[in-house]
VOLO-493966 format. One line per 8 residues: their letters; for each residue y, z, x of N, C-alpha, C. Coordinates in Angstrom, 3 decimals, m for minus. Atoms other than C-alpha are relative to their C-alpha. Example, Ala and Ser with C-alpha at 12.3 -4.5 7.8 and 13.67 -1.06 7.14 Angstrom:
# VOLO-493966
as> m1.190 0.000 0.890 m4.500 7.800 12.300 1.200 0.000 0.900  m1.190 m0.060 m0.820 m1.060 7.140 13.670 1.090 0.730 m0.770 .
***
This chain:
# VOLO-493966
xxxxxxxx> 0.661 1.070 m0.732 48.783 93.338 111.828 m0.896 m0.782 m0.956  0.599 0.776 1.171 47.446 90.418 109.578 m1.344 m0.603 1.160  1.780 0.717 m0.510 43.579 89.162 110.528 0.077 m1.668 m0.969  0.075 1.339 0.254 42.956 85.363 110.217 m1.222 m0.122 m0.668  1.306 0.089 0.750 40.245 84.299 107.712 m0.753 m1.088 0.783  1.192 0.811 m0.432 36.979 82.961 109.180 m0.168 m1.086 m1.066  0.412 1.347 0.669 36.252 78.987 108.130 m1.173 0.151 0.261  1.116 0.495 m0.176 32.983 79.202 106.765 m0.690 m1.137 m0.052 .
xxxxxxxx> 0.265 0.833 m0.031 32.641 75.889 106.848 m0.889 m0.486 1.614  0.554 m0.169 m1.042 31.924 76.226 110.629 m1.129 0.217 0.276  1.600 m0.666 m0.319 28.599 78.460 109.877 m0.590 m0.226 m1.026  0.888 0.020 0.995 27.140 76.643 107.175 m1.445 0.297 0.818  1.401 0.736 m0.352 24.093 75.104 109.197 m0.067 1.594 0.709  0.784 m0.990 m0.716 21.377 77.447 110.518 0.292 m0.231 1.771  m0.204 m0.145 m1.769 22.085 77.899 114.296 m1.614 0.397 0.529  1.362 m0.107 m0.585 18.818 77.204 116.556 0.363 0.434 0.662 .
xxxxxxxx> m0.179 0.236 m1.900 18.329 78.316 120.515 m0.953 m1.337 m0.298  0.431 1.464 m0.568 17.829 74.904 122.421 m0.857 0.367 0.433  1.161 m0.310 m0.348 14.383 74.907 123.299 m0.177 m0.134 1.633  0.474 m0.770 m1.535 13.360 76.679 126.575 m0.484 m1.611 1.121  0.687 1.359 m0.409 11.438 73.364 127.576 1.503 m0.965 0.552  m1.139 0.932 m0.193 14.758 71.232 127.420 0.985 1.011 1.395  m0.778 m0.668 m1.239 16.803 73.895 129.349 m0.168 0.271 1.478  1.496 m0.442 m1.468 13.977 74.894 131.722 0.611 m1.647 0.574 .
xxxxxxxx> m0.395 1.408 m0.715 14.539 70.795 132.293 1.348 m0.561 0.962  m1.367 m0.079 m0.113 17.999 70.848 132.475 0.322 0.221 1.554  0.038 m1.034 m0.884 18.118 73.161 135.165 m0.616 m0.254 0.988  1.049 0.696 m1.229 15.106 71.307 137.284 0.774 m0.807 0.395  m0.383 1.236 m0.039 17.075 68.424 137.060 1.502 0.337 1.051  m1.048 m0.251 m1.076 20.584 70.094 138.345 m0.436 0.264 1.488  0.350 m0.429 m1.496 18.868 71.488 141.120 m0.692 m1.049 0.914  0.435 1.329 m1.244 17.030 68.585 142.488 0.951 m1.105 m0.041 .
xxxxxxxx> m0.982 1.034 0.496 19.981 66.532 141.542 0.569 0.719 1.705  m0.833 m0.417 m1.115 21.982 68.844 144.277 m1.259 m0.244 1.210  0.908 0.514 m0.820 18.813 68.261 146.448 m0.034 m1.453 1.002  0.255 1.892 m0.488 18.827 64.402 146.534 1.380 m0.390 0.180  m1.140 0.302 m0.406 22.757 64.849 147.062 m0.240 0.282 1.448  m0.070 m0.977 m1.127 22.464 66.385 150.159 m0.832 m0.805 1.449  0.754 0.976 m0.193 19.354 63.582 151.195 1.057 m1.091 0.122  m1.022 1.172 0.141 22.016 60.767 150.544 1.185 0.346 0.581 .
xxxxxxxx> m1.138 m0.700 m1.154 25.010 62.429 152.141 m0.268 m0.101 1.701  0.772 m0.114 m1.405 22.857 62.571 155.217 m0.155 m1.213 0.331  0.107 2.003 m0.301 21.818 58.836 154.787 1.114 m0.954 0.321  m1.422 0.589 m0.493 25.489 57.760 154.571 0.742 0.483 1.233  m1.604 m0.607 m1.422 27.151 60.118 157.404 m1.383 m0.860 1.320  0.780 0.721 m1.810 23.954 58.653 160.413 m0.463 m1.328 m0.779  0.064 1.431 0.276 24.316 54.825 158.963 0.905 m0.171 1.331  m0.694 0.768 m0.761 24.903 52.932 162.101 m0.101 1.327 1.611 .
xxxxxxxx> m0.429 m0.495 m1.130 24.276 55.918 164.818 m1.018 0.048 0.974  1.084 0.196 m0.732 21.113 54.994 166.112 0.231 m1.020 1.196  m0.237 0.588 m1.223 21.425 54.019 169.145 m1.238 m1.374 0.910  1.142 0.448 m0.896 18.243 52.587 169.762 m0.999 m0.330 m1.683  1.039 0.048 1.240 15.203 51.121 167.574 0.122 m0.976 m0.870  0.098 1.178 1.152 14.778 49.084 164.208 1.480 0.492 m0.920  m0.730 m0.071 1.107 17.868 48.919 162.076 m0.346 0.035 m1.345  0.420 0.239 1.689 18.232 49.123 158.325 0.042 m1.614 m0.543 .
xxxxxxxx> 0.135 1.658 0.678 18.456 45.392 158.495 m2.037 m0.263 m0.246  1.305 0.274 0.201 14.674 45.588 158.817 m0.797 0.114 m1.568  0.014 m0.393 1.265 14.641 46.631 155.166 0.407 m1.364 m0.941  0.084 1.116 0.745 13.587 44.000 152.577 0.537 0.950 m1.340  m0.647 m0.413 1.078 15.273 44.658 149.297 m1.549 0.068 m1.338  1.525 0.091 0.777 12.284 45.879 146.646 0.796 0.198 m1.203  m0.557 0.455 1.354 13.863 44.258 143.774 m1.231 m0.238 m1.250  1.193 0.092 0.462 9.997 43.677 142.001 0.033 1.753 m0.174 .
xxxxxxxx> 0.706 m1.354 0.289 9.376 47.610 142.384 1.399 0.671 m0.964  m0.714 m0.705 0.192 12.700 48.546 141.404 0.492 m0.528 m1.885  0.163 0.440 1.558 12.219 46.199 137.622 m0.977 1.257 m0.367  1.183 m0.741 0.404 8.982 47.824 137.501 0.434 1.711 m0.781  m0.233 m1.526 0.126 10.245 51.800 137.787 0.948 0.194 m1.646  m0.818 m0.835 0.933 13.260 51.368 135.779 m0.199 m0.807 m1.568  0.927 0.286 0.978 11.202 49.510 133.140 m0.635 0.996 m1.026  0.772 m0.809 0.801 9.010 52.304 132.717 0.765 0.901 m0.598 .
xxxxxxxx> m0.870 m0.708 0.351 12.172 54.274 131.639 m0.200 m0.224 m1.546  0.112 0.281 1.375 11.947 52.109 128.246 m1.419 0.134 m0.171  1.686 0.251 0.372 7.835 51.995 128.031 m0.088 1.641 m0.561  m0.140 m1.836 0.449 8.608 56.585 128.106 0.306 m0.311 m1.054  m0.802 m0.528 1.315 11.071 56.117 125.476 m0.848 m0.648 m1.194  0.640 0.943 1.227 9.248 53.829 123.323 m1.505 1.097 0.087  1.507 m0.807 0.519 5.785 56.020 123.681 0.637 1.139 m0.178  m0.382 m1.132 0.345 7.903 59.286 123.299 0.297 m0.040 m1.600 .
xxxxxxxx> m0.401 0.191 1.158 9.147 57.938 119.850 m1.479 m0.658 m0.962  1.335 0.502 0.919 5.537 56.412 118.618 m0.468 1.492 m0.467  0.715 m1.181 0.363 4.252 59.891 119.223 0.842 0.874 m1.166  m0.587 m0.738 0.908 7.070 61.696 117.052 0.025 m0.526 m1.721  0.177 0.460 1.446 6.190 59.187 114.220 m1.553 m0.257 0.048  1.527 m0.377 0.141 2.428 60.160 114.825 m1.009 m1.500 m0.237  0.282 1.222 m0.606 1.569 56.628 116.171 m0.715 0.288 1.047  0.391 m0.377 m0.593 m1.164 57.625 118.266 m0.320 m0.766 1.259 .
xxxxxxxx> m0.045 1.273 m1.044 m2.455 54.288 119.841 0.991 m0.520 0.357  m1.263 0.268 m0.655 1.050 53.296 120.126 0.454 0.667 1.460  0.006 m0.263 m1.352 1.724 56.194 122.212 m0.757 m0.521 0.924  0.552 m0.003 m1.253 m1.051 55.552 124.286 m0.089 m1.024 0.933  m0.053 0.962 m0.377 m0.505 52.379 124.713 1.333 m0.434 1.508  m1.159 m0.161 m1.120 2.877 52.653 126.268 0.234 1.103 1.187  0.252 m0.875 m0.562 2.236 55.543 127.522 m0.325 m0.337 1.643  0.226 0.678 m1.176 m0.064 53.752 129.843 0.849 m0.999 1.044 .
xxxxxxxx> m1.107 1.172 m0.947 2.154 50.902 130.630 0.968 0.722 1.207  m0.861 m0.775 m0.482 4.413 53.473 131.742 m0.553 0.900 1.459  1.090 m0.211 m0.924 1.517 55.084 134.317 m0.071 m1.162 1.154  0.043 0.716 m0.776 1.125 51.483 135.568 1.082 m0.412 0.364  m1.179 0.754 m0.043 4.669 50.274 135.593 0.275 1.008 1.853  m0.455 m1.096 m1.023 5.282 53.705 138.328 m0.878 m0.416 0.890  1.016 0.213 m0.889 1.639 53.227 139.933 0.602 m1.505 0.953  m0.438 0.840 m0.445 3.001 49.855 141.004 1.004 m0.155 0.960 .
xxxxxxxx> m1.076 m0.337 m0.674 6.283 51.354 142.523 m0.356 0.929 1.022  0.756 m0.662 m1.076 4.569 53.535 144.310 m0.423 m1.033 1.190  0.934 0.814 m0.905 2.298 50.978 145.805 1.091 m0.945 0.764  m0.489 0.002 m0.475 4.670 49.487 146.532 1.046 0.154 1.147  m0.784 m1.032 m0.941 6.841 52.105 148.302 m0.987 m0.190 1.476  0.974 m0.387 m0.883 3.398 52.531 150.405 m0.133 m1.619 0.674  0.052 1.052 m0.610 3.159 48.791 151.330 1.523 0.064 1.024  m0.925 m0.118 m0.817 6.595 48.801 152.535 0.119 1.162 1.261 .
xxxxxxxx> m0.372 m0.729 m0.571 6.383 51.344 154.396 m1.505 m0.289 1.227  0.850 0.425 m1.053 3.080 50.073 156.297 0.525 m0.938 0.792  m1.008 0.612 m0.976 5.236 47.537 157.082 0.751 0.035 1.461  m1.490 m0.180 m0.819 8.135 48.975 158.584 m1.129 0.994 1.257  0.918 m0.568 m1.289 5.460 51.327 160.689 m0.797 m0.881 0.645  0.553 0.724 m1.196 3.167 48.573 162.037 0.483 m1.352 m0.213  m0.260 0.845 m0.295 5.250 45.998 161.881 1.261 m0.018 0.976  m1.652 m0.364 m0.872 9.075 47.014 162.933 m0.346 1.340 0.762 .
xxxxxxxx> 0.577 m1.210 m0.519 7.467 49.841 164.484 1.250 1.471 m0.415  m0.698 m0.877 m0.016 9.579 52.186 162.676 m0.442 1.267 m0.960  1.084 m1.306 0.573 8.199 55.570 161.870 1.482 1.653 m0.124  m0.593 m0.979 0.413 10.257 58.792 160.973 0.411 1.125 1.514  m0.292 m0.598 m1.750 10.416 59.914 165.035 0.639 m1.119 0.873  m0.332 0.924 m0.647 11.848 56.313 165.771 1.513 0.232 0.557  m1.552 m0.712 m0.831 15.253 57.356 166.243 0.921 0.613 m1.839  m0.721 m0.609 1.046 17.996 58.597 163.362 m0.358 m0.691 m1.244 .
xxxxxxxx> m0.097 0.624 1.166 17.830 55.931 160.856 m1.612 0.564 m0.886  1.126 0.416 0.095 14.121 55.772 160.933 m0.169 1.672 m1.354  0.539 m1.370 0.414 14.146 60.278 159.937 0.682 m0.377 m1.586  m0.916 m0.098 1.280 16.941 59.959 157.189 m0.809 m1.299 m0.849  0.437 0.746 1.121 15.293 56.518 155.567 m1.532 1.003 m0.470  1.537 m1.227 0.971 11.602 58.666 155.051 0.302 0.559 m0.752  0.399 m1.037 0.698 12.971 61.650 154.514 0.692 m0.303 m1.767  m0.777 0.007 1.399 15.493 60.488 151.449 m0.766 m0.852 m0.719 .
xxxxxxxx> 0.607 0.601 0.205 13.201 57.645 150.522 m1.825 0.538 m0.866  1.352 m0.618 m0.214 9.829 59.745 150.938 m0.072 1.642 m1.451  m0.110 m0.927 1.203 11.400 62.459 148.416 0.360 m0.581 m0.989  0.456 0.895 1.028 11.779 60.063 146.073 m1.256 m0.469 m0.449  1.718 0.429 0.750 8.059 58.661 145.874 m0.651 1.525 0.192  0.534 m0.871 0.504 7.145 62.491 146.023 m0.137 0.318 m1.402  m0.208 m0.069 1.353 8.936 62.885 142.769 m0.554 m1.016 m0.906  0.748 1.086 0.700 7.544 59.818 141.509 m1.893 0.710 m0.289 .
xxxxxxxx> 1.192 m0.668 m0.019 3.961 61.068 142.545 m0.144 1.099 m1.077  m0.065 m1.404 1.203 4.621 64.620 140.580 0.006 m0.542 m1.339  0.137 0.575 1.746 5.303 62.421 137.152 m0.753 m0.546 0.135  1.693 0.393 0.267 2.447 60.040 137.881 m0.840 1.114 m0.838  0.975 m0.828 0.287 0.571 63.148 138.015 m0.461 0.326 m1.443  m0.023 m0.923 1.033 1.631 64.660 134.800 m0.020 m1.067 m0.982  0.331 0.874 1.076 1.791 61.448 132.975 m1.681 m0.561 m0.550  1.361 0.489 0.178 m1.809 60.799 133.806 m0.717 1.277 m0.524 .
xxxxxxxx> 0.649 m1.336 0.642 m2.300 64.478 132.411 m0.607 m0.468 m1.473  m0.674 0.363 1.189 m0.689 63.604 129.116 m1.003 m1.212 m0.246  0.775 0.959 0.494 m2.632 60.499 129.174 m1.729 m0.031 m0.587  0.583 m0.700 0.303 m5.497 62.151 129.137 m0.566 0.795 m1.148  m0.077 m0.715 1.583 m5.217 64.386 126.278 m0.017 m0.959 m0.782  m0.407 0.951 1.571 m3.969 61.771 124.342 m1.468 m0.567 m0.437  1.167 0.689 m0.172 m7.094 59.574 125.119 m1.462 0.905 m0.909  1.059 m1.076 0.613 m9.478 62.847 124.232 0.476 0.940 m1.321 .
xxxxxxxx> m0.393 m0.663 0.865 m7.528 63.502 121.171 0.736 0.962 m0.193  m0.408 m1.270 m0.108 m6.126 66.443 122.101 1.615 m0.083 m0.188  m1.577 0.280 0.083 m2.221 64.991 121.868 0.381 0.148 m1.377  m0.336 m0.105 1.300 m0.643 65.756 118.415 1.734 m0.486 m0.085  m1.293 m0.359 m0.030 3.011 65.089 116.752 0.471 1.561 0.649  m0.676 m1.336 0.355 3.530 68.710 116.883 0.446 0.321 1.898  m0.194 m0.234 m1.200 3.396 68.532 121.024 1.045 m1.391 0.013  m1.103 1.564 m0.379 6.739 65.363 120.615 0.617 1.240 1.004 .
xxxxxxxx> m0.948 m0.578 m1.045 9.053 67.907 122.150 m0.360 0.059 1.706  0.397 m0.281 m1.257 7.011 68.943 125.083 0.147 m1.933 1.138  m0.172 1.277 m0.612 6.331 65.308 125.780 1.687 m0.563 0.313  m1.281 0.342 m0.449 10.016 64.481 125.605 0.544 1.029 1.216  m0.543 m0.786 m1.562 10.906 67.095 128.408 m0.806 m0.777 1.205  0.789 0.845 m0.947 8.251 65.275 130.503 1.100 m1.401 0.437  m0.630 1.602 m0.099 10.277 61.869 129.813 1.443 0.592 0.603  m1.005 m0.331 m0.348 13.355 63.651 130.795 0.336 0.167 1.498 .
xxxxxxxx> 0.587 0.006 m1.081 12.020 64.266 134.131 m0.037 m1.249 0.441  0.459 1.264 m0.603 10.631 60.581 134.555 1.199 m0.557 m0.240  m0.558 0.048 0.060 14.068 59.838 133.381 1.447 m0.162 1.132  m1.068 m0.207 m1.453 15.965 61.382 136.284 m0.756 m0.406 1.198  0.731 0.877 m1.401 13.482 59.908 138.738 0.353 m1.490 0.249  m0.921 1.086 m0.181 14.657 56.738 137.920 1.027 m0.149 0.049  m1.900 0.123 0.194 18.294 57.071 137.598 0.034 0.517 1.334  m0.198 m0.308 m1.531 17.790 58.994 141.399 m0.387 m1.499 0.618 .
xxxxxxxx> 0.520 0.987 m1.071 15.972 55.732 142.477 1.409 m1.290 m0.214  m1.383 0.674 m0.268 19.286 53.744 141.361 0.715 0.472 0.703  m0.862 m0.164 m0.884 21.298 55.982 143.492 m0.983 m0.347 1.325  0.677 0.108 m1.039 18.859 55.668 146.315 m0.039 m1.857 0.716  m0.010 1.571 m0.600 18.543 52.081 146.210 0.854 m0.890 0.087  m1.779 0.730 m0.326 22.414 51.092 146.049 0.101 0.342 1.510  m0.077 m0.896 m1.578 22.327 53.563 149.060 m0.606 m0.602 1.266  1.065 0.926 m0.840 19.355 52.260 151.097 0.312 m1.250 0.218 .
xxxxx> 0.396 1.128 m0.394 19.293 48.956 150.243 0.818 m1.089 0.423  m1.381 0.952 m0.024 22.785 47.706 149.607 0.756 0.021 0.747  m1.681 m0.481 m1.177 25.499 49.828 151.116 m0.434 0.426 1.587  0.588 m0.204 m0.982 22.930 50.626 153.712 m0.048 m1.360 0.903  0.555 1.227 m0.815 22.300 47.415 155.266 1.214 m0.380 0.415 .
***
């Protein structure tokens, strides 16, 4: 029985593990990914079964919030890459932008939604449409909220010095996160705003 010779050409390079942080991410991301399927599945099968109440025509298209969010997608990447070339005010600069670009989408979210409650009187007990637009809608600006949070952590540190190159990685798992929050709010808002109506 003849044995085949191993190409060491294959094992020059040192072999890392992928850092815990990225995987750990990975892994957040599949699972709320199958989450916000499941939210949108729901939104498409009770389109149209409300019998009663405010339609999804009552729904203004938030084309302003929806520059804003997926804006701050590039403002992350651009302060994730200042910090790995130890650009400190850079980061923080974008950093911020990136804080306000979301804070804005938010506020947004929250105006609209004062709206649709004291104006179209439609509230999350109004009839079908009303539960499924909150609840798929409403777990979206949660997730938004949760990166606010952590961006205004990060911002923080940075501000009090405490941010270094040597923390780029960590920060890039953060952006990876704010990442898939926006790319959910493109499926959400084809869903909602477009194919919904």
């Amino acid at each position: 029985m003849s044995t085949i010779p191993l190409q060491h050409a294959a094992f020059e390079g040192e072999w890392k593990l992928p850092s815990r942080g990225v995987v750990a991410m990975y892994s957040f991301i599949a699972a709320e990914s199958a989450i916000f399927t499941i939210f949108v599945v729901a939104y498409i099968y009770f389109i149209g079964r409300s019998i009663y109440g405010p339609s999804p025509k009552v729904l203004e298209v938030p084309i302003f919030n929806t520059v804003c969010l997926l804006s701050s997608s590039l403002t992350i990447w651009i302060a994730e890459h200042r910090l790995a070339r130890n650009s400190r005010s850079g980061f923080i600069a974008f950093w911020f932008i990136t804080f306000v670009l979301g804070t804005i989408f938010l506020a947004g979210t929250a105006r609209e939604w004062q709206r649709l409650i004291y104006h179209d009187g439609l509230t999350i007990r109004t009839n079908v449409f009303g539960t499924t637009y909150y609840s798929l809608v409403g777990l979206h600006a949660s997730h938004v909220t949760v990166g606010l949070s952590m961006i205004l952590t990060v911002l923080l540190f940075a501000v009090t010095g405490h941010l270094h190159e040597k923390h780029a990685e960590r920060i890039q798992v953060l952006a990876m996160y704010w990442h898939f929050v926006d790319a959910v709010w493109v499926v959400v808002f084809t869903v909602v705003y477009i194919v919904g109506r």
